[in-house]
C-alpha positions as CSV (number, residue, x, y, z in Angstrom):
1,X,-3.9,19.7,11.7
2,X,-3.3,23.4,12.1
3,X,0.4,22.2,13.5
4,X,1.1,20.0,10.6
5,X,0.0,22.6,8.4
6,X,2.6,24.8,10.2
7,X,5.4,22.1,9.5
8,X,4.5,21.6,6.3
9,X,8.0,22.6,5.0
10,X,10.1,20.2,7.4
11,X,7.5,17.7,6.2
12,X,7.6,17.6,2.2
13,X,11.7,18.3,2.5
14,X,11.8,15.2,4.3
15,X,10.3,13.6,2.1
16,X,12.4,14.9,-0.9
17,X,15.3,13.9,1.6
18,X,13.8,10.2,1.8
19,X,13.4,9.8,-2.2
20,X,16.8,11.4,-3.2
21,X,18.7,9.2,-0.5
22,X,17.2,6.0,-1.9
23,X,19.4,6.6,-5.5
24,X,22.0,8.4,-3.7
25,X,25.5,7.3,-5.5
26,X,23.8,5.1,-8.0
27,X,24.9,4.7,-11.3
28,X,21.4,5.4,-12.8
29,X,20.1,7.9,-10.7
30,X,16.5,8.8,-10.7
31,X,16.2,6.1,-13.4
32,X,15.3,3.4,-10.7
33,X,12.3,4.8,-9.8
34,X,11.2,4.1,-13.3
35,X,13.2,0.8,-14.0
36,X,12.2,-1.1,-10.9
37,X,7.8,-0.9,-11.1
38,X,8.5,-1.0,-15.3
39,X,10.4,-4.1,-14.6
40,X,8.0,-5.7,-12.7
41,X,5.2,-4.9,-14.4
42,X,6.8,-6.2,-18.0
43,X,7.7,-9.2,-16.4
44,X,4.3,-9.9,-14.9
45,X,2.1,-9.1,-17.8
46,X,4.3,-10.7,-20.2
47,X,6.1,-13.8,-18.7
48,X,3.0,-14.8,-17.0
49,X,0.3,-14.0,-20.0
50,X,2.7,-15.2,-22.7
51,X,5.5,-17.3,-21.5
52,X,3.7,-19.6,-18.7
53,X,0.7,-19.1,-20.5
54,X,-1.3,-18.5,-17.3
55,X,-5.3,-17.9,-17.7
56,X,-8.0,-16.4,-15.6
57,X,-11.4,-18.9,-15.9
58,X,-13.5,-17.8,-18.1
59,X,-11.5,-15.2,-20.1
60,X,-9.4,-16.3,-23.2
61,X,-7.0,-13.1,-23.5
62,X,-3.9,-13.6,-23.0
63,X,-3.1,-10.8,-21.2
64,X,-5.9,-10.8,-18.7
65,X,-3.7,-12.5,-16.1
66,X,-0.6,-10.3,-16.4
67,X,-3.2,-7.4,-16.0
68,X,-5.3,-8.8,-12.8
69,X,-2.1,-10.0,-11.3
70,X,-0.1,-6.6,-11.5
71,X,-3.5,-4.9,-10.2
72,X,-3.3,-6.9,-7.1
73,X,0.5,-7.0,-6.4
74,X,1.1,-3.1,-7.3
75,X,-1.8,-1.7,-5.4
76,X,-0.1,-4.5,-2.8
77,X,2.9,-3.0,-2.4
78,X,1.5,0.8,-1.2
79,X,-0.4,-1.2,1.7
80,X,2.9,-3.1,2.4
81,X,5.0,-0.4,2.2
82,X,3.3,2.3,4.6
83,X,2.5,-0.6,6.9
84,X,6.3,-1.3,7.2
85,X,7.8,2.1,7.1
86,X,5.4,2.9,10.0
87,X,6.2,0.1,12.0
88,X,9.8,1.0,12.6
89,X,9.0,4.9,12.3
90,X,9.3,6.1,15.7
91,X,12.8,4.1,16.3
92,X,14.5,5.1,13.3
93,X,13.7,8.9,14.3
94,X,14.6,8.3,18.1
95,X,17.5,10.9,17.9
96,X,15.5,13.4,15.7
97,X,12.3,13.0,17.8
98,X,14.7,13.7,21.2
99,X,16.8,16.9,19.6
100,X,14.3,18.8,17.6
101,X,10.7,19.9,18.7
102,X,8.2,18.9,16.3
103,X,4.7,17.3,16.1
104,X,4.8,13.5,16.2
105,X,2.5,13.3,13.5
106,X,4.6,14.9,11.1
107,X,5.9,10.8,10.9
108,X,3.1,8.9,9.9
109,X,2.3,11.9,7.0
110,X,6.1,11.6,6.1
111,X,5.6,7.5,5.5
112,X,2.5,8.3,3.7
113,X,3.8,11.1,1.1
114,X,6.7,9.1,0.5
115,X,5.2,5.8,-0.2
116,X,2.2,7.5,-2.4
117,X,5.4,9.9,-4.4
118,X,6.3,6.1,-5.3
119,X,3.6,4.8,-6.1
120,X,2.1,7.1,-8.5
121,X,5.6,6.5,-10.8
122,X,4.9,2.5,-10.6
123,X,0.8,3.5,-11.5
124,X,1.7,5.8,-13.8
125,X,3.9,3.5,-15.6
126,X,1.2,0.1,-15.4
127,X,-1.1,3.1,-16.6
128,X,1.3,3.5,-19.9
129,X,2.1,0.0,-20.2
130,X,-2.2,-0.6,-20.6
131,X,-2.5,2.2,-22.6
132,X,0.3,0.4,-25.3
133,X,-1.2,-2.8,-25.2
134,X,-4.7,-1.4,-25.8
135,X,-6.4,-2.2,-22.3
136,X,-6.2,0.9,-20.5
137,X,-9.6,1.4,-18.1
138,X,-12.4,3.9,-19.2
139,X,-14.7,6.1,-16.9
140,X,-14.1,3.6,-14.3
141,X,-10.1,4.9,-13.9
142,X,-12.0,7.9,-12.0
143,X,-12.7,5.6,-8.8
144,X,-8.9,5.0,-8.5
145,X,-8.7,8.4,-6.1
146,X,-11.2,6.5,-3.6
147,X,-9.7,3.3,-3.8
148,X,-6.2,4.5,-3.1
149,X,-8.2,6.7,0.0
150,X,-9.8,4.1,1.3
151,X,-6.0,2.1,1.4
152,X,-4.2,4.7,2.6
153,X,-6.6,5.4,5.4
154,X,-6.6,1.4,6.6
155,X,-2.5,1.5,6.5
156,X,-2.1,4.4,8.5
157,X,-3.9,3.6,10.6
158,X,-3.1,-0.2,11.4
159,X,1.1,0.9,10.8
160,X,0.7,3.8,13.7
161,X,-1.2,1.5,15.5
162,X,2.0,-1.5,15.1
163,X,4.4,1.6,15.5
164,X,3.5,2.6,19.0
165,X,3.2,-0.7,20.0
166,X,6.8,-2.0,18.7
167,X,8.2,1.3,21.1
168,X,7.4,-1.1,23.9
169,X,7.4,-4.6,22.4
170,X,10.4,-4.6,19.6
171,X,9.0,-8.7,18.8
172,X,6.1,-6.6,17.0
173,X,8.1,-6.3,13.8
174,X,9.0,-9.7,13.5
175,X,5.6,-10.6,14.0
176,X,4.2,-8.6,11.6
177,X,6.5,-9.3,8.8
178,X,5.1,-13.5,9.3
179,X,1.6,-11.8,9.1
180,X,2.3,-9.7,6.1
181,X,3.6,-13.0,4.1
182,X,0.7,-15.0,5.4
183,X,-1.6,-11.9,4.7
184,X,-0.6,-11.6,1.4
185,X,-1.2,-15.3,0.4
186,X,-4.7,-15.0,1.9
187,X,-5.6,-12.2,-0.5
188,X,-7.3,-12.8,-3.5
189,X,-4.1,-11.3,-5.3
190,X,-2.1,-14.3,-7.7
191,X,-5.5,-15.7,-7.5
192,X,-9.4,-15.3,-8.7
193,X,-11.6,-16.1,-5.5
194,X,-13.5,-18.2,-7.1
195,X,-11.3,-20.9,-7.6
196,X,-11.4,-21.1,-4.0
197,X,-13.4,-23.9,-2.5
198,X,-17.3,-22.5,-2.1
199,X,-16.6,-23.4,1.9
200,X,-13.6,-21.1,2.3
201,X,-14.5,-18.5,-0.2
202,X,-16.9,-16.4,3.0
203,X,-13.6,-16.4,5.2
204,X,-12.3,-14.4,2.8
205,X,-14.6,-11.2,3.0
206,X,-13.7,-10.8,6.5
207,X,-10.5,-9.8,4.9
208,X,-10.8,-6.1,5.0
209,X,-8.3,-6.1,1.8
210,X,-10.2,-8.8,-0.4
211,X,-13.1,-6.2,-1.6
212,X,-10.7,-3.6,-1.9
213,X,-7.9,-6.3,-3.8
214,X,-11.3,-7.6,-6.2
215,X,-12.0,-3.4,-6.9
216,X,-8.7,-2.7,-8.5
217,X,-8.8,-5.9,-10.7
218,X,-12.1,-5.2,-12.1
219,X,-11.4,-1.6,-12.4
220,X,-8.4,-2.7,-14.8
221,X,-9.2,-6.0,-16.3
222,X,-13.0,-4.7,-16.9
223,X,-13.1,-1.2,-16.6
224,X,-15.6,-1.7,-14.0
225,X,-17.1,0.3,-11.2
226,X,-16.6,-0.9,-7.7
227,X,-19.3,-2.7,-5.6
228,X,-19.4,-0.4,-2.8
229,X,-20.8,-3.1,-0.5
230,X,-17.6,-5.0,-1.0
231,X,-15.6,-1.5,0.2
232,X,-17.9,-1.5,3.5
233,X,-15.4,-4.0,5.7
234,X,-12.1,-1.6,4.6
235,X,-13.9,1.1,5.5
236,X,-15.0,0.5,9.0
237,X,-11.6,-1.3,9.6
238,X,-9.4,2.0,8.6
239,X,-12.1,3.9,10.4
240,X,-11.5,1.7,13.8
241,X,-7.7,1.7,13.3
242,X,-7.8,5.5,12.9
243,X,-9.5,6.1,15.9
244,X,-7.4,3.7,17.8
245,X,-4.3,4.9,16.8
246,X,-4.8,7.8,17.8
247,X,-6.3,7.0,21.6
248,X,-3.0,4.9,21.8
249,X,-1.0,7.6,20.5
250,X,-2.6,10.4,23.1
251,X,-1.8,8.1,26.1
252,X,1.5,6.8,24.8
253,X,3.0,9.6,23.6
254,X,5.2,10.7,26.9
255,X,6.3,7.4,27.5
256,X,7.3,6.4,24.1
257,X,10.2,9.0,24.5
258,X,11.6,7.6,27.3
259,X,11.2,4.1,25.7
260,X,13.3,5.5,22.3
């Protein structure tokens, strides 16, 4: 830690670097940042609340599904994001990591800053767009800094795990891009558990991201607390990744270099 903290300039400059060289020679600039989630989150809460008509059982508002769906698919997109920038982190840097002296770790917290800098503008924005149509959470909103933790901590981990491993095995990112799609689907995101059948519906909480998926949705659709039971699974799972990323990444770190 003391290292990072000692590389904290090269660090947040990269990142800076990483955000401004996404918009680069665009037209609009740092608009994007702000188009893109806004765009996205119009077109969920209104085409599918209002033009397709689409209803969650039980509740009659018509905006209840455009609301549970963008909590799922935004909060999504962070896990999705740092699991896929950290999968290809270590080869994309091969010529920085190989000139310059600088802790490896420095990489993963890179990923991290930079996928959380662009994900507060999309939350800030779905955060606006409930406050205009009158649905914005109460007292609950204060467990989104746990929620978005407890993510962050379960993505790191698991993308430095796939990084290391796709130094030695390059089929890893193909692999995991399958699993991502097939992950994604097996998420109670587009969909309300229980409209699953009752004999697949305890499959699903051995899905460390169901709980976590079902958290966010009540938080916004019923300004509701979390169940902390249903947060156990994503805990211990970013706890185990944690721990093994980082036994890989003691014993691997030598040889990765001469694998990049």
């Amino acid at each position: 830690m003391t290292s990072l903290w000692l590389y904290r300039g090269f660090i947040l400059s990269s990142v800076k670097r990483d955000f401004q060289s996404r918009y680069r020679n665009s037209l609009l600039g740092p608009l994007w940042p702000l188009l893109q989630p806004l765009a996205m989150i119009v077109i969920y809460t209104l085409v599918f609340s209002q033009v397709m008509q689409a209803r969650l059982p039980g509740l009659n508002d018509g905006l209840a599904y455009g609301v549970y769906i963008c909590s799922g698919i935004l909060t999504w997109g962070l896990f999705a994001e740092v699991t896929n920038r950290c999968l290809s982190m270590f080869l994309d840097n091969a010529n920085l990591l190989k000139k310059l002296s600088f802790p490896k770790l420095c990489l993963p917290l890179i990923v991290l800053l930079g996928a959380l800098l662009n994900f507060a503008i999309t939350l800030g924005l779905f955060l606006l767009v409930l406050l205009v149509i009158g649905r914005f959470p109460g007292e609950a909103v204060l467990a989104l800094p746990l929620l978005i933790g407890l993510q962050l901590v379960f993505a790191i981990g698991l993308g430095m795990i796939l990084a290391i491993i796709n130094v030695f095995f390059r089929d890893v990112g193909q692999l995991f891009s399958i699993t991502l799609q097939l992950w994604f689907w097996l998420t109670p995101i587009v969909y309300p558990l229980d409209i699953l059948p009752a004999s697949l519906q305890p499959w699903l909480v051995f899905n460390p991201m169901t709980g976590l998926m079902q958290a966010y949705q009540n938080l916004f659709l019923h300004d509701a607390w979390p169940q902390w039971s249903t947060l156990l699974p994503i805990s211990l799972w970013g706890l185990a990744c944690c721990v093994l990323a980082i036994v890989l990444f003691r014993s691997k770190a030598a040889d990765m270099l001469d694998e990049i």
